[in-house]
C-alpha positions as CSV (number, residue, x, y, z in Angstrom):
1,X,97.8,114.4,108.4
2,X,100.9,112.0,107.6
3,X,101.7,108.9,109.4
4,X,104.5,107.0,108.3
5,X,105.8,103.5,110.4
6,X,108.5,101.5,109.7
7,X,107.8,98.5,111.8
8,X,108.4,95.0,112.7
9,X,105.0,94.2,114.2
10,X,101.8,93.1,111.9
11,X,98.8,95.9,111.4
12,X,95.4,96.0,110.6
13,X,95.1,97.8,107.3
14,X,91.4,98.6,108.8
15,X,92.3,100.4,111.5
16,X,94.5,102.2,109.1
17,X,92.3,103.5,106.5
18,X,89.4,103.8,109.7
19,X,91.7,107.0,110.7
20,X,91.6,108.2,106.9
21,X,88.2,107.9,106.6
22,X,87.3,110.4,109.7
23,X,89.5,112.5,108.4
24,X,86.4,114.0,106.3
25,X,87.7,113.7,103.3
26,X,85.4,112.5,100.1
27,X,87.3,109.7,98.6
28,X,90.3,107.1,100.4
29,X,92.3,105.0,98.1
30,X,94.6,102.2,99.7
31,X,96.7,99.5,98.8
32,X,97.8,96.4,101.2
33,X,100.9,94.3,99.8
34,X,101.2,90.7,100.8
35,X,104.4,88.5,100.4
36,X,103.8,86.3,97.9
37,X,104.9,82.5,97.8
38,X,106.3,82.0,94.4
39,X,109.1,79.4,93.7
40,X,109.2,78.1,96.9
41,X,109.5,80.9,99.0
42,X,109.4,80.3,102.8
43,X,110.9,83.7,104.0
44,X,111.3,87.2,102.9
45,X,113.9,89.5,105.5
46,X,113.6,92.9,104.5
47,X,116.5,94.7,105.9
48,X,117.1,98.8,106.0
49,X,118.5,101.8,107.5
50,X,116.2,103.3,110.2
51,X,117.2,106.9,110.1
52,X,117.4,107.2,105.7
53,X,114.1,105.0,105.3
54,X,111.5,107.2,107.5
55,X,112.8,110.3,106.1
56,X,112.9,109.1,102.8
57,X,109.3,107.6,103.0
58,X,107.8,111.0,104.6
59,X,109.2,112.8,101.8
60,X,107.4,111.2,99.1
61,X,104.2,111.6,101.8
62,X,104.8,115.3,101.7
63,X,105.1,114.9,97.8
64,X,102.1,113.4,97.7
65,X,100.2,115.5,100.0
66,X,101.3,119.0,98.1
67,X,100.6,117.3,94.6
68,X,97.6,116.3,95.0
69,X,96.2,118.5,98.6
70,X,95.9,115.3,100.1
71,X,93.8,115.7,103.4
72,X,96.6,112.6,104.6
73,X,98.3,109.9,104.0
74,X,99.1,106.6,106.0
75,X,101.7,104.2,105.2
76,X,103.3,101.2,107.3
77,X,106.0,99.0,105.9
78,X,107.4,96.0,107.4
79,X,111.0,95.0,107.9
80,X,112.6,91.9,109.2
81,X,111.5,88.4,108.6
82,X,108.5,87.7,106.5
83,X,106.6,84.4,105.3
84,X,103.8,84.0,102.4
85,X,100.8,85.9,103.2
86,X,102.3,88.2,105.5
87,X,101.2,91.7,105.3
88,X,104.1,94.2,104.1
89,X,103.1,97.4,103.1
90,X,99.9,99.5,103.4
91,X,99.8,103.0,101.7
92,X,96.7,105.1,101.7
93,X,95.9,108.5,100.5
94,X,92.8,110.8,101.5
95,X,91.5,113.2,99.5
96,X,88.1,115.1,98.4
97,X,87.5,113.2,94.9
98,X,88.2,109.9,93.9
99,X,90.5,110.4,91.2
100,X,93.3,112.6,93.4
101,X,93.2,109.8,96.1
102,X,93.5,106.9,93.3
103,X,96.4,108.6,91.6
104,X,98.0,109.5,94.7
105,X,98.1,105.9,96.6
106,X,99.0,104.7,92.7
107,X,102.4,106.8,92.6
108,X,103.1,106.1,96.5
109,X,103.1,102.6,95.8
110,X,105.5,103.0,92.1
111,X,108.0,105.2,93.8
112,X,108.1,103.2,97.0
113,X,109.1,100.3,94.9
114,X,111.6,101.9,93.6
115,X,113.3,104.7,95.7
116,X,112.7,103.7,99.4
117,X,115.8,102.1,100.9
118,X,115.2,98.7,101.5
119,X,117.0,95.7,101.4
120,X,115.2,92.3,100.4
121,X,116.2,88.8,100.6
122,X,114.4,85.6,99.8
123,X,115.0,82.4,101.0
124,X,114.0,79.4,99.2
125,X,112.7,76.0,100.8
126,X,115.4,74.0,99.1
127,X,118.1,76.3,100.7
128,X,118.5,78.8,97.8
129,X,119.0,82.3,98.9
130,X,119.1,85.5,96.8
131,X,118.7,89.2,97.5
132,X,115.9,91.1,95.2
133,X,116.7,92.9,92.2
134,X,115.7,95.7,90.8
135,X,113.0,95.1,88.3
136,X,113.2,97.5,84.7
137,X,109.4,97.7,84.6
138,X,108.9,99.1,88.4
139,X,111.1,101.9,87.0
140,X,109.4,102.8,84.2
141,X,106.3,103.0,86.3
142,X,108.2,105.3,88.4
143,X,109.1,107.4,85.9
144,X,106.1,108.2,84.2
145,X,104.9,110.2,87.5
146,X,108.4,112.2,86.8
147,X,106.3,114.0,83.7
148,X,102.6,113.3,84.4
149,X,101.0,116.1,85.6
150,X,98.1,115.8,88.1
């Protein structure tokens, strides 16, 4: 079972992994990201193209799920405006042992940093405003699922 939202609305990353759990699997892995704060930071707008992003992030859900015969995966990311503490992603993987939900939710979140197409921009409470890079290290991390097997 995949379930993949791209939403503007909040969620309860609870509720979420409730639905993996009674999937009857043996182990669930998850991973909530929160905005952070840093610098100053009053607002985070993630921006992205409907159509590209949910295909793109059911994709690597079907990765997953063949990889590692995942019994399913959930993952909500948020667009639009964000502030500090604000929920953004949730990922989670079911599966029958620990370590193939663990490594599973582990490579969702690396190649979701780096590969899903979104657009972020921070705005500052002194007025600054930049768009988010790409970082060398979320790469790398990336990368290393390219040749590990599972």
């Amino acid at each position: 079972m995949i379930r993949v939202s791209v939403q503007t609305e909040g969620f309860d990353p609870g509720q979420e992994q409730a639905a993996l759990e009674a999937s009857g699997g043996g182990a669930v892995a998850s991973f909530t990201g929160l905005v952070r704060g840093d610098g100053g930071l009053v607002e985070l707008h993630l921006d992205h193209y409907p159509a590209m992003t949910q295909v793109q992030l059911e994709t690597l859900a079907s990765e997953a799920t063949a990889r590692w015969s995942l019994s399913g995966v959930r993952i909500v990311h948020r667009v639009g405006p964000l502030t500090p503490g604000d929920r953004i992603v949730f990922v989670a993987t079911a599966a029958r042992h620990r370590e193939a939900a663990l490594e599973s939710c582990a490579f969702l979140i690396d190649w979701l940093k780096t590969s899903a197409p979104f657009w972020k921009r921070e705005r500052y409470a002194d007025g600054r405003i930049s768009w988010v890079e790409a970082r060398g290290e979320d790469d790398a991390r990336a990368a290393r699922w390219r040749t590990s097997e599972s």
